[in-house]
OpenMM code with the backbone's topology and positions (N, CA, C; nanometers):
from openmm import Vec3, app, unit

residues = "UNK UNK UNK UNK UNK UNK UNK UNK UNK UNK UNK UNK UNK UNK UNK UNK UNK UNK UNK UNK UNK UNK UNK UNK UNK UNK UNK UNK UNK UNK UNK UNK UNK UNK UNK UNK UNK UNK UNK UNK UNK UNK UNK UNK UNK UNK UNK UNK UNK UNK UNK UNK UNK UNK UNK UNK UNK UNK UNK UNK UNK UNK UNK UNK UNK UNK UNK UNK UNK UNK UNK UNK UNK UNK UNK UNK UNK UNK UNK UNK UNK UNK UNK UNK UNK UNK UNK UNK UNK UNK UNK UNK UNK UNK UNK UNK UNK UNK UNK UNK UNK UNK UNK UNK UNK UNK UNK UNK UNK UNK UNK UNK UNK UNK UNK UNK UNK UNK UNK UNK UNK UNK UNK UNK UNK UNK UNK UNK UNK UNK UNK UNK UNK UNK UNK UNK UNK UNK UNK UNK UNK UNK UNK UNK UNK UNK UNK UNK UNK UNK UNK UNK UNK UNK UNK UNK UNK UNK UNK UNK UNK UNK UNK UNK UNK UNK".split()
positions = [
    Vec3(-2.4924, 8.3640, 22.0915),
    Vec3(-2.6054, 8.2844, 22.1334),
    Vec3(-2.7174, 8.3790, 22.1775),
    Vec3(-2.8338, 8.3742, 22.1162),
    Vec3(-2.9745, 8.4762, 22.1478),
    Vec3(-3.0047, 8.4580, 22.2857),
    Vec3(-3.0018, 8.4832, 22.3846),
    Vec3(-3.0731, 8.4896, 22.4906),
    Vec3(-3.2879, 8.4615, 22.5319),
    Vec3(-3.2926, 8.5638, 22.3981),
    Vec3(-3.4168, 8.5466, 22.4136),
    Vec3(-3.5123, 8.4580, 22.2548),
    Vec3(-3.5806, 8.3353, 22.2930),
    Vec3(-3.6160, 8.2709, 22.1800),
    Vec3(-3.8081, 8.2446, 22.1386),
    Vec3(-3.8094, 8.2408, 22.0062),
    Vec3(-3.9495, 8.2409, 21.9666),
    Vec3(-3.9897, 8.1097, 22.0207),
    Vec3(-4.1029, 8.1444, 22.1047),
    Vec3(-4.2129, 8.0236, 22.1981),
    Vec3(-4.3332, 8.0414, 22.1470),
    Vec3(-4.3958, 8.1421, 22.0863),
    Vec3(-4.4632, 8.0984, 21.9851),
    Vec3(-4.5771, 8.2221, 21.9364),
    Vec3(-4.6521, 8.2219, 21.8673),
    Vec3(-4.7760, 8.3364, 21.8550),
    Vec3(-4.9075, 8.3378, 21.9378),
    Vec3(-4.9487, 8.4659, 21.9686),
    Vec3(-5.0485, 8.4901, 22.0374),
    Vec3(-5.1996, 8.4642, 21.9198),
    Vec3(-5.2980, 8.4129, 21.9694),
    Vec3(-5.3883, 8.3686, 21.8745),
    Vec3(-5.5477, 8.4922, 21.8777),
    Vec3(-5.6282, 8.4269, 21.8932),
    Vec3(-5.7641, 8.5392, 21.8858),
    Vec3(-5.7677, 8.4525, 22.0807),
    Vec3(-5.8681, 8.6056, 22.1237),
    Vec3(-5.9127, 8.5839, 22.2318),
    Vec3(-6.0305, 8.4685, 22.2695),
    Vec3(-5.9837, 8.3909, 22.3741),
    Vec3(-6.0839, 8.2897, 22.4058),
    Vec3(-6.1819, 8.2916, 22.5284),
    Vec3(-6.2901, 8.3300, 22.5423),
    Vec3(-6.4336, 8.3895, 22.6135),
    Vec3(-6.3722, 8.5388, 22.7042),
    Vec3(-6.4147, 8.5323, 22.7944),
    Vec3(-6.4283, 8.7034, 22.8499),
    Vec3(-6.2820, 8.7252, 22.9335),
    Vec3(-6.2028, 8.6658, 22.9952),
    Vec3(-6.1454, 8.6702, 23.0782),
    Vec3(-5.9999, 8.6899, 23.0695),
    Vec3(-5.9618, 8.7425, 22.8981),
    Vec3(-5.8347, 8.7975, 22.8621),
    Vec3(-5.7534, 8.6391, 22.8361),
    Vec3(-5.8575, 8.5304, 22.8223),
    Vec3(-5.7466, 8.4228, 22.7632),
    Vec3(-5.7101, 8.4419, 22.6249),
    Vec3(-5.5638, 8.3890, 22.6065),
    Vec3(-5.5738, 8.4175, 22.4585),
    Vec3(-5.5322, 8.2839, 22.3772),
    Vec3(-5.5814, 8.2154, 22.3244),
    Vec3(-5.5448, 8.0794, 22.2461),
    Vec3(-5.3666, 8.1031, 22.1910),
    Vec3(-5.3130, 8.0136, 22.2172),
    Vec3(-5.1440, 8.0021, 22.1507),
    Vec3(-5.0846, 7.8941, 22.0821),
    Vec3(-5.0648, 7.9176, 21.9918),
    Vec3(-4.9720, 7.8361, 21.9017),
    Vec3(-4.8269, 7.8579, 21.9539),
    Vec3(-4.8114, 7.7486, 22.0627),
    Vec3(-4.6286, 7.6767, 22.0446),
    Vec3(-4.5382, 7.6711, 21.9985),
    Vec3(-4.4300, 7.7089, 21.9708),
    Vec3(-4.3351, 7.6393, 21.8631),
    Vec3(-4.2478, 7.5685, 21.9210),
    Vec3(-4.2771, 7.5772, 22.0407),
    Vec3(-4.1634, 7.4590, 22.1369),
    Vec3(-4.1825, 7.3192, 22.0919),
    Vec3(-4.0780, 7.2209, 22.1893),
    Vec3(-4.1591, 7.0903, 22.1274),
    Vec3(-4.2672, 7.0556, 22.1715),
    Vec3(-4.3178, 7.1240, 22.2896),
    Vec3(-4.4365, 7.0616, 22.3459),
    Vec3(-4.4903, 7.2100, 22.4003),
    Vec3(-4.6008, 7.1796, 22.4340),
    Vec3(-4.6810, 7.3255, 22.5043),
    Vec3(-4.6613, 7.3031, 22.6252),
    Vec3(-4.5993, 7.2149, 22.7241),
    Vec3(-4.5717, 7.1576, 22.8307),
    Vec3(-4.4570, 7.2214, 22.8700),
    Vec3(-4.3390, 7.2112, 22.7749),
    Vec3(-4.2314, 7.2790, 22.7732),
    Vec3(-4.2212, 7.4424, 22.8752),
    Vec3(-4.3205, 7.5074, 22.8411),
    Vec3(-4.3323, 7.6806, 22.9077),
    Vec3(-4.3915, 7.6304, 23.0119),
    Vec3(-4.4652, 7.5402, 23.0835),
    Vec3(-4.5299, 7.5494, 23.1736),
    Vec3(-4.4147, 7.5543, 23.3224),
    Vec3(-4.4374, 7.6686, 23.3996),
    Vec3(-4.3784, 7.7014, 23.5362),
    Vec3(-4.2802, 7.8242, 23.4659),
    Vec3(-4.3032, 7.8618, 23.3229),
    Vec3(-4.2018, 7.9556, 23.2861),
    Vec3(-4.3382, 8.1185, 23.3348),
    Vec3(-4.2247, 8.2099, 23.4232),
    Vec3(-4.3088, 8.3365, 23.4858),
    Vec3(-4.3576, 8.4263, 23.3732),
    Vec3(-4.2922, 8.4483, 23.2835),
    Vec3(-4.3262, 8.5626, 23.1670),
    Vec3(-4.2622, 8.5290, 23.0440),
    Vec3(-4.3708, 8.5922, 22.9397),
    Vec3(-4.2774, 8.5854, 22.7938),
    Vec3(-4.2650, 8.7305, 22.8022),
    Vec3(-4.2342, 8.7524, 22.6588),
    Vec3(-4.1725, 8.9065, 22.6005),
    Vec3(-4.1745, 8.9011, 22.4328),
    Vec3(-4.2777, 9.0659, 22.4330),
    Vec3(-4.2934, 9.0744, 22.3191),
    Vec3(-4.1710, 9.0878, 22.1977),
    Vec3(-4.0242, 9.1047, 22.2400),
    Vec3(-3.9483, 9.1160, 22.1563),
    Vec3(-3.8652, 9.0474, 22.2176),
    Vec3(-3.7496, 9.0511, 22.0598),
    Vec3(-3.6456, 8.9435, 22.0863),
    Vec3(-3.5368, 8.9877, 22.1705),
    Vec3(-3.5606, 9.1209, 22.2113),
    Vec3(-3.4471, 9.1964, 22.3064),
    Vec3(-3.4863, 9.1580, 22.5039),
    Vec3(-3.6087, 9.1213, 22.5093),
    Vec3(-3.6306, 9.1068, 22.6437),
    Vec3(-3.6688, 9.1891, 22.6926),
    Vec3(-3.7235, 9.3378, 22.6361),
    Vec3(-3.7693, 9.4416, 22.7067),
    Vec3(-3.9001, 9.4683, 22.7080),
    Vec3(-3.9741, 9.4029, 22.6470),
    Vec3(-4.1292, 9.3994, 22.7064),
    Vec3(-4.1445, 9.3093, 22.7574),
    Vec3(-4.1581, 9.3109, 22.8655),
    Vec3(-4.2007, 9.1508, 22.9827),
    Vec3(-4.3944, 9.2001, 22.9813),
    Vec3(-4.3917, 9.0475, 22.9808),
    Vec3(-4.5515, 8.9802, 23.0243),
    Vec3(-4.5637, 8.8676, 23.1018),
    Vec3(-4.6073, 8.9220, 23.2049),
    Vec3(-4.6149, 8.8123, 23.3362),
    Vec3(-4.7460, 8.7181, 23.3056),
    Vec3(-4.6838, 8.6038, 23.3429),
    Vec3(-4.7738, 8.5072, 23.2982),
    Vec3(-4.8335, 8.5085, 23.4420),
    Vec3(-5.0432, 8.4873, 23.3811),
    Vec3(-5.1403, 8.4955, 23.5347),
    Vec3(-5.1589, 8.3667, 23.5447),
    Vec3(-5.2086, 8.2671, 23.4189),
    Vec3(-5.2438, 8.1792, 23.4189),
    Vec3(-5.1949, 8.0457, 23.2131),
    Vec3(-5.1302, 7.9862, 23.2714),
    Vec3(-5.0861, 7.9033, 23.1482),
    Vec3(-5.1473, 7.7892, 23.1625),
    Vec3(-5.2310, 7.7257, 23.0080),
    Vec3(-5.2480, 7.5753, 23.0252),
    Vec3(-5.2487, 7.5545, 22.8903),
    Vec3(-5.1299, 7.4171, 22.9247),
    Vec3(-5.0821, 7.3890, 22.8400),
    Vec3(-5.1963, 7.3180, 22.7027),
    Vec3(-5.2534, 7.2131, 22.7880),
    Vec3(-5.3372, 7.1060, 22.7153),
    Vec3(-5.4326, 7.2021, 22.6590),
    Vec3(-5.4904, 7.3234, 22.6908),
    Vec3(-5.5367, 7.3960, 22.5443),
    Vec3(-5.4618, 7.4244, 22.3926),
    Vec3(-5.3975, 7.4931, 22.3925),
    Vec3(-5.3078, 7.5417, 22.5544),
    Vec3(-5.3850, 7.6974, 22.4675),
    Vec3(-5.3435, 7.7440, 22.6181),
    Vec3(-5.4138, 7.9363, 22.6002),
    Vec3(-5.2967, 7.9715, 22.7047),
    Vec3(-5.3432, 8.1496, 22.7115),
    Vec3(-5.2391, 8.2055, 22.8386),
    Vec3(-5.3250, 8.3270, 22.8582),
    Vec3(-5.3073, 8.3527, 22.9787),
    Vec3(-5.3485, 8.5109, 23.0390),
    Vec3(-5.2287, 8.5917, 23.0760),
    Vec3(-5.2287, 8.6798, 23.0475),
    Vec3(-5.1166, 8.8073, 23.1448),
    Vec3(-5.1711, 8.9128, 23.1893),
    Vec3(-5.0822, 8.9387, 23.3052),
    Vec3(-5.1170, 9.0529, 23.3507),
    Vec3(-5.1481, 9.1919, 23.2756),
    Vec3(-5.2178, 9.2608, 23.3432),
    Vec3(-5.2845, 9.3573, 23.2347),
    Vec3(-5.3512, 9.3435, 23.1537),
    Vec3(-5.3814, 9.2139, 23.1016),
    Vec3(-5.4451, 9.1785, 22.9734),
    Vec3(-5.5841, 9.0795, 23.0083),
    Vec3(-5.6456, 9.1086, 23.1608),
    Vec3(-5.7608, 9.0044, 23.2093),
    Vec3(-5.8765, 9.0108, 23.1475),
    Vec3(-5.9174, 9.0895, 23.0525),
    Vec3(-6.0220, 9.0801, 22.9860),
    Vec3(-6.0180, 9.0685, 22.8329),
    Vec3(-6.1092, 9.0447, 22.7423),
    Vec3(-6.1477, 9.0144, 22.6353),
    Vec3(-6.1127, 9.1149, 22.5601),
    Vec3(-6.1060, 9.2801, 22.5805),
    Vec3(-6.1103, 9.3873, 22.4842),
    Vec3(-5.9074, 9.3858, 22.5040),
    Vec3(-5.8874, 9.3860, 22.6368),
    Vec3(-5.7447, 9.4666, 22.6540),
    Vec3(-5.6529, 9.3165, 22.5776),
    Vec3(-5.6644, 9.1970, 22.6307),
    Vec3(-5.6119, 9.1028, 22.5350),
    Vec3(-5.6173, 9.0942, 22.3526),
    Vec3(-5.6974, 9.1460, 22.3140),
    Vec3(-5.6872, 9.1422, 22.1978),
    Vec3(-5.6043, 9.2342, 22.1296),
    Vec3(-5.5257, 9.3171, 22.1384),
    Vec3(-5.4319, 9.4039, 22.1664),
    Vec3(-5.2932, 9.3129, 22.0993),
    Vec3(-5.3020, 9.2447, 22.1575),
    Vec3(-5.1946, 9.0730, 22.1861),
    Vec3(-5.2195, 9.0010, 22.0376),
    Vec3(-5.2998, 8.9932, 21.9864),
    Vec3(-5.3523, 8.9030, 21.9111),
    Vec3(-5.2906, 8.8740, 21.7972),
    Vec3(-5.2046, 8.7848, 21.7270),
    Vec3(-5.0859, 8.7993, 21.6175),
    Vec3(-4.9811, 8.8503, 21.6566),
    Vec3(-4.9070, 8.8351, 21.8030),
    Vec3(-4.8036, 8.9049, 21.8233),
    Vec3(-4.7198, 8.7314, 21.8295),
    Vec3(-4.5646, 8.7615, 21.7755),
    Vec3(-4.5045, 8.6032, 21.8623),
    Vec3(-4.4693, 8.6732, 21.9916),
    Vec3(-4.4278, 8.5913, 22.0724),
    Vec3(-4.3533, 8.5872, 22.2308),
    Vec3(-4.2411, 8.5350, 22.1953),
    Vec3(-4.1421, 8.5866, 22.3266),
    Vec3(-4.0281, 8.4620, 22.3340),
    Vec3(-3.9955, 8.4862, 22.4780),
    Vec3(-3.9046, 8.3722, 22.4649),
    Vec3(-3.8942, 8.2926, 22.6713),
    Vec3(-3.7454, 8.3375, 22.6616),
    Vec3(-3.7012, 8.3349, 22.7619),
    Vec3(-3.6042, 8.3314, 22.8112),
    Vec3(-3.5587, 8.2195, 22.8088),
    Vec3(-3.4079, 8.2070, 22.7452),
    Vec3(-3.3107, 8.0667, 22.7537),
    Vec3(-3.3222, 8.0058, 22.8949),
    Vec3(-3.2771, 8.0869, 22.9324),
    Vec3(-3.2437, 8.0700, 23.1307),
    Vec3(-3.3438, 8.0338, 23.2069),
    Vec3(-3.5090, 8.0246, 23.1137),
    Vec3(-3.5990, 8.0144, 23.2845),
    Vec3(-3.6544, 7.8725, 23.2532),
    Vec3(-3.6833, 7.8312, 23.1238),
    Vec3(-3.6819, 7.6618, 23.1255),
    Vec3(-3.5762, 7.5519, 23.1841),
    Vec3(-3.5864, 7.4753, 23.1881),
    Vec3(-3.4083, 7.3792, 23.2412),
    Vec3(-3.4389, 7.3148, 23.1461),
    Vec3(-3.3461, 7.2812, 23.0790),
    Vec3(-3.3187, 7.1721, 22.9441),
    Vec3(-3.2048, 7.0667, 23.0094),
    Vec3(-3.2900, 6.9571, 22.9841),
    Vec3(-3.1612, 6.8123, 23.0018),
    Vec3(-3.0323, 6.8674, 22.9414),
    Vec3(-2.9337, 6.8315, 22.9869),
    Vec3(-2.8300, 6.8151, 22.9952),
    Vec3(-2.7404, 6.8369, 22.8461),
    Vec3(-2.7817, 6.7215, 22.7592),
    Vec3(-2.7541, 6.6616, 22.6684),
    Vec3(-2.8243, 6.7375, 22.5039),
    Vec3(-2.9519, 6.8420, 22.5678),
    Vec3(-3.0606, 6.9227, 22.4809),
    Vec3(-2.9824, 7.0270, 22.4156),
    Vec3(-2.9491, 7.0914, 22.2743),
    Vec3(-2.9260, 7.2115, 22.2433),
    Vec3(-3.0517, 7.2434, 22.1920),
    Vec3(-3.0574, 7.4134, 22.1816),
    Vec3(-3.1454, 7.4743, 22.1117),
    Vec3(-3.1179, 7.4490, 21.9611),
    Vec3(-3.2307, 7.4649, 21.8668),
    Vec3(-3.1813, 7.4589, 21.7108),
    Vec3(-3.1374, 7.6401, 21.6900),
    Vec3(-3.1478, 7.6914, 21.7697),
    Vec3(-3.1526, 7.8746, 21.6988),
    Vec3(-2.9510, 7.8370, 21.7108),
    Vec3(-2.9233, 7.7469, 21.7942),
    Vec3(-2.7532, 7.7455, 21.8791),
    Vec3(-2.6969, 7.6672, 21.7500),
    Vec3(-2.7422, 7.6419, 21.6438),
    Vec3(-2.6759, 7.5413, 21.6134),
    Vec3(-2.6583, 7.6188, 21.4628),
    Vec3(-2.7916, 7.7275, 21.4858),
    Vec3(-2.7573, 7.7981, 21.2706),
    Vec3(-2.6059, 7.8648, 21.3062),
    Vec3(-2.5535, 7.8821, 21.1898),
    Vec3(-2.3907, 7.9440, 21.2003),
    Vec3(-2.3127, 7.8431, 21.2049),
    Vec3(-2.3132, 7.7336, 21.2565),
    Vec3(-2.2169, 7.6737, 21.2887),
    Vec3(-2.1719, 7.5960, 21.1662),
    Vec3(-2.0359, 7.5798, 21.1475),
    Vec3(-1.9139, 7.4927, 21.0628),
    Vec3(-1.9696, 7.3246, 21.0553),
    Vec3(-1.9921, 7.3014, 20.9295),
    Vec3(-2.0586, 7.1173, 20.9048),
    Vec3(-1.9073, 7.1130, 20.8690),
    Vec3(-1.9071, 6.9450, 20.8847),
    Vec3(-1.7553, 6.8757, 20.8736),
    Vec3(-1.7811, 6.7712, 20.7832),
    Vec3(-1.7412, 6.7115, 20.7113),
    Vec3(-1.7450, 6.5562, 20.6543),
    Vec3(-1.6863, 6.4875, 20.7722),
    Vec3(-1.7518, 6.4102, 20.8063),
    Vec3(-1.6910, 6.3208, 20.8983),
    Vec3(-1.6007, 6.2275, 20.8709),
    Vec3(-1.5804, 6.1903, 20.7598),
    Vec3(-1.4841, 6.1141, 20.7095),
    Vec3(-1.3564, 6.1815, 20.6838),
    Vec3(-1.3995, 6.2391, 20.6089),
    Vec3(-1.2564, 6.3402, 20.5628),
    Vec3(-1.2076, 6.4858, 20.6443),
    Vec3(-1.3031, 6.5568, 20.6897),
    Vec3(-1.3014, 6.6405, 20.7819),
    Vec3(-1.2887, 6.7996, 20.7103),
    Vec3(-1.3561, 6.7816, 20.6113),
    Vec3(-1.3361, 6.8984, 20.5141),
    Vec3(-1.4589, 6.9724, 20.5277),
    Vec3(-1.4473, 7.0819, 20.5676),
    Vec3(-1.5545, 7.1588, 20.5762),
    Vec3(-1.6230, 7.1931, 20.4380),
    Vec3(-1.7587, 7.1418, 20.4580),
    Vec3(-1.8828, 7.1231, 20.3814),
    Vec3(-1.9596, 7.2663, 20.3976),
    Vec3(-1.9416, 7.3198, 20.4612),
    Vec3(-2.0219, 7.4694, 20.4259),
    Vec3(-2.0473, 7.5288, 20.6138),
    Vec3(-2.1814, 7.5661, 20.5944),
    Vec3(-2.1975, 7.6178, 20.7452),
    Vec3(-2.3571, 7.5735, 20.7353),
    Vec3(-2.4509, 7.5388, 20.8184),
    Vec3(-2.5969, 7.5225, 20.8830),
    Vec3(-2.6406, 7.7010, 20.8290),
    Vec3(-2.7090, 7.6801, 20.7392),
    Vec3(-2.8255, 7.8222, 20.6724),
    Vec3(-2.9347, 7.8418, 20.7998),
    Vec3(-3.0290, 7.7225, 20.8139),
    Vec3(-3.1527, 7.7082, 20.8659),
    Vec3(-3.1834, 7.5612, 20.8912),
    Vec3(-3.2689, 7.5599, 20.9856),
    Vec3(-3.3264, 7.4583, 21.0280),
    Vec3(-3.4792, 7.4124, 20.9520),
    Vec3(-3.5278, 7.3374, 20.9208),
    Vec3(-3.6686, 7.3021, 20.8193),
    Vec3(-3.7589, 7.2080, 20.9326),
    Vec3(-3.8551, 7.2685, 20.9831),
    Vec3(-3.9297, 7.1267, 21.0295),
    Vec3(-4.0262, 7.0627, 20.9747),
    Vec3(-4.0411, 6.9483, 20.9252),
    Vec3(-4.1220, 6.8803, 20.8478),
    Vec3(-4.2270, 6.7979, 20.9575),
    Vec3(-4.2746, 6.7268, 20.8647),
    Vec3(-4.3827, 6.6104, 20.9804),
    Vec3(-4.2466, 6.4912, 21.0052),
    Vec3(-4.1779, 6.4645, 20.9112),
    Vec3(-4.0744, 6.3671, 20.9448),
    Vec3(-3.9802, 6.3987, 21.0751),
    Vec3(-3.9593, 6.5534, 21.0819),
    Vec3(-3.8283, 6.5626, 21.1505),
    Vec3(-3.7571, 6.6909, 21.1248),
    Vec3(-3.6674, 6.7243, 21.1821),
    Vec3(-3.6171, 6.8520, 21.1109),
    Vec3(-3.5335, 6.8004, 20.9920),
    Vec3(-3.4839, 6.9058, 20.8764),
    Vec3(-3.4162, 6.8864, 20.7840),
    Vec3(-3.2755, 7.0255, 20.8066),
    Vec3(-3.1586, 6.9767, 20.7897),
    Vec3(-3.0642, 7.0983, 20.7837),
    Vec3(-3.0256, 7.1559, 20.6700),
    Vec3(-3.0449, 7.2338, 20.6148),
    Vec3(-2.9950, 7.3239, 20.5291),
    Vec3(-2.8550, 7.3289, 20.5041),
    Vec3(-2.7724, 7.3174, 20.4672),
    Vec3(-2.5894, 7.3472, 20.4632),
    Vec3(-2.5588, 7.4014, 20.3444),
    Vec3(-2.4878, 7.4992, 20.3127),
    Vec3(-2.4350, 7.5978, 20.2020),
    Vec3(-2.3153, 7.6532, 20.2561),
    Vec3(-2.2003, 7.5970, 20.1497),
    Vec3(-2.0811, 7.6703, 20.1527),
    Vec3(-2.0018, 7.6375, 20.0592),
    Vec3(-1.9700, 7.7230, 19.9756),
    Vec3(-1.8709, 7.7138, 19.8546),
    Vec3(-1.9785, 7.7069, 19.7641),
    Vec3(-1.9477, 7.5726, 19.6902),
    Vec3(-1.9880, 7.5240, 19.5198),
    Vec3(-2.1312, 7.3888, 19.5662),
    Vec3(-2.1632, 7.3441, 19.6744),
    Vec3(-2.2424, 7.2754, 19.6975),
    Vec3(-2.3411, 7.3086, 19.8392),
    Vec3(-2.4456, 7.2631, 19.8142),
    Vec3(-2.5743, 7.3010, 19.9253),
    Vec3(-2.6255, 7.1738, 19.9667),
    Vec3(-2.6251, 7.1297, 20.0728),
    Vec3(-2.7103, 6.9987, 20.1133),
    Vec3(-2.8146, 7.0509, 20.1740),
    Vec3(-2.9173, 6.9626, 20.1547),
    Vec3(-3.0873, 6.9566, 20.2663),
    Vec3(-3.0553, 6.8191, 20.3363),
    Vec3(-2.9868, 6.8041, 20.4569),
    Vec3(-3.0116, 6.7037, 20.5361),
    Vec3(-3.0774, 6.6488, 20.6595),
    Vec3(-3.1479, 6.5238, 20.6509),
    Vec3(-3.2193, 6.5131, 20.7633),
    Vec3(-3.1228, 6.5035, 20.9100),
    Vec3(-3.2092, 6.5724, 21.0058),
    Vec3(-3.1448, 6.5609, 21.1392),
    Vec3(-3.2052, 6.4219, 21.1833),
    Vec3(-3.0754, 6.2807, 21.1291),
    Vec3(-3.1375, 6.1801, 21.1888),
    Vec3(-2.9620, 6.1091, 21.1985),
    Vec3(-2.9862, 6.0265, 21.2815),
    Vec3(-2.8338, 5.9545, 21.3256),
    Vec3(-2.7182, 5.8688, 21.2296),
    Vec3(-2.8191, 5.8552, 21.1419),
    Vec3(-2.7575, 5.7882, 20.9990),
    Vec3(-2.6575, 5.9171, 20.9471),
    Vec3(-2.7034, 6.0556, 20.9070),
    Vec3(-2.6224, 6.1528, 20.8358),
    Vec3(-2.5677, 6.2300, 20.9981),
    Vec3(-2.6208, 6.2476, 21.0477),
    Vec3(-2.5694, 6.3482, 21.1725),
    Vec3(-2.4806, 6.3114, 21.2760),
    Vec3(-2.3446, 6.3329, 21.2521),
    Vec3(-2.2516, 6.2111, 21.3368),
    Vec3(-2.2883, 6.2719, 21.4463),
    Vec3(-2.1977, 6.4534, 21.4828),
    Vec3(-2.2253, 6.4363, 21.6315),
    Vec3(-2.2304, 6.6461, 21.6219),
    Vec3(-2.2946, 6.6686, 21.7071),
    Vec3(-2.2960, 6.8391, 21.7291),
    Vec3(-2.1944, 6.8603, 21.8539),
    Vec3(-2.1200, 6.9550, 21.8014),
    Vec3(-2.0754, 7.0626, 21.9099),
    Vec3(-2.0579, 7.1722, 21.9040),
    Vec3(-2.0945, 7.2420, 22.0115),
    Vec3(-2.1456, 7.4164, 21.9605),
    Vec3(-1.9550, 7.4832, 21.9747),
    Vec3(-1.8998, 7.4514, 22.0170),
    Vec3(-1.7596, 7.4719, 22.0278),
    Vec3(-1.6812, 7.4144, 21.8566),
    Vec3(-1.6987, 7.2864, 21.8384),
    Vec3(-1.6424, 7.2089, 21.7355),
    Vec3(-1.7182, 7.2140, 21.5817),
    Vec3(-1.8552, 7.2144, 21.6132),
    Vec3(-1.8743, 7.2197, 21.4905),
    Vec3(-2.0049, 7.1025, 21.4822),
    Vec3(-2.0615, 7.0823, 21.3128),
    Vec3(-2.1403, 6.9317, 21.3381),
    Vec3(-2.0493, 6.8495, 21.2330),
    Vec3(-2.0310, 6.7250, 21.2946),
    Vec3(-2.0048, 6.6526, 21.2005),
    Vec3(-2.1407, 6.5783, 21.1239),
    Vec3(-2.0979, 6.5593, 20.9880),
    Vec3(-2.2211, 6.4461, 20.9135),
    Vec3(-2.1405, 6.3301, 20.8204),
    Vec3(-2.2298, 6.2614, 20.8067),
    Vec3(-2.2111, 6.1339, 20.6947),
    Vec3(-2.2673, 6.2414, 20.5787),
    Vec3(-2.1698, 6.2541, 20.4691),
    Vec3(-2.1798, 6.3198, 20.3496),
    Vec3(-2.2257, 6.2260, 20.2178),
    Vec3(-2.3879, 6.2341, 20.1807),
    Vec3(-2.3966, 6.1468, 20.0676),
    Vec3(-2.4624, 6.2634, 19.9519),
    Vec3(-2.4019, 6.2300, 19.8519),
    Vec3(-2.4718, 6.3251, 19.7616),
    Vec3(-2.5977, 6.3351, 19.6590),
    Vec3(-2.7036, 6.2015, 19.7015),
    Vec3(-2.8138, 6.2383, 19.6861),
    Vec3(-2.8683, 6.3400, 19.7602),
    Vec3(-2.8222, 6.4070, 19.8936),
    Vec3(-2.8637, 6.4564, 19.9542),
    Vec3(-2.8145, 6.6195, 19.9550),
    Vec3(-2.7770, 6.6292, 19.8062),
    Vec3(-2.6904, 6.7617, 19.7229),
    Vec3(-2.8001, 6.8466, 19.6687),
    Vec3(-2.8080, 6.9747, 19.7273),
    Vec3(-2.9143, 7.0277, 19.6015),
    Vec3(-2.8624, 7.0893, 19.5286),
    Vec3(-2.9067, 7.1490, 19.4122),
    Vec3(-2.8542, 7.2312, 19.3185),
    Vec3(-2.7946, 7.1585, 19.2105),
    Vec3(-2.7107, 7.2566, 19.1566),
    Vec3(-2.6360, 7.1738, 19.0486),
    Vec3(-2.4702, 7.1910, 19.0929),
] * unit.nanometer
topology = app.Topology()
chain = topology.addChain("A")
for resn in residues:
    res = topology.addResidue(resn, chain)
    for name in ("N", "CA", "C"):
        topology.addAtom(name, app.Element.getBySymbol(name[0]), res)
């Protein structure tokens, strides 16, 4: 399980004061807000203390970076947060927790391959599955997606319009 996850890219600088416009990839730009620092890599070893976050632009300032010349520096970089400093309901997995994992037929219980990637569309996410002699693209919706467990596996409703390849 990654510890540290993509929250999103740093954009062009916005007026004098080292803001920098951000593109999200969370579900919401709301999501990071009260989170202290991102980090330029996926290892956690460049920390950037957050001075000032808002979401409903949403933009961000960090330390060291209060003006217009030294922020741009930043500019096209992604960030990522720390698992540990958001709180996620209860019931929430991450999608990065779920690539790797063993798909099941829910009916029969025959393993259908493993989760490739996650797809987000305007509909919804779509799952990827490849293993053996067949590949599904399935939507993450309650009709095909019986149930996730990061221990067990996902189960799905297996239909094969939803087969790619040959």
């Amino acid at each position: 399980m990654k510890r540290f996850l993509e929250a999103g890219r740093l954009n062009s600088p916005r007026g004098i004061k080292g803001e920098l416009k951000f593109s999200c990839w969370c579900d919401s730009p709301d999501y990071l807000e009260g989170v202290e620092y991102l980090y330029l890599d996926p290892k956690g070893e460049k920390r950037l203390k957050i001075v000032n976050y808002r979401p409903n632009i949403p933009s961000i300032v960090f330390e060291g970076y209060e003006d217009r010349t030294a922020c741009a520096v930043l500019t096209g970089r992604t960030v990522y947060f720390d698992r540990y400093d958001p709180a996620l309901p209860g019931d929430v997995i991450y999608n990065d927790d779920l690539i790797g994992l063993p798909v099941y037929d829910a009916e029969t219980e025959e393993n259908i391959g493993t989760l490739q990637r996650i797809d987000e569309t305007i509909g919804g996410f779509l799952y990827y599955i490849a293993g053996g002699e067949k590949e599904y693209l399935m939507p993450a919706v309650d009709r095909y997606i019986v149930s996730v467990d990061l221990e067990r596996g996902i189960r799905v409703h297996v239909d094969e319009g939803l087969r790619i390849g040959s």
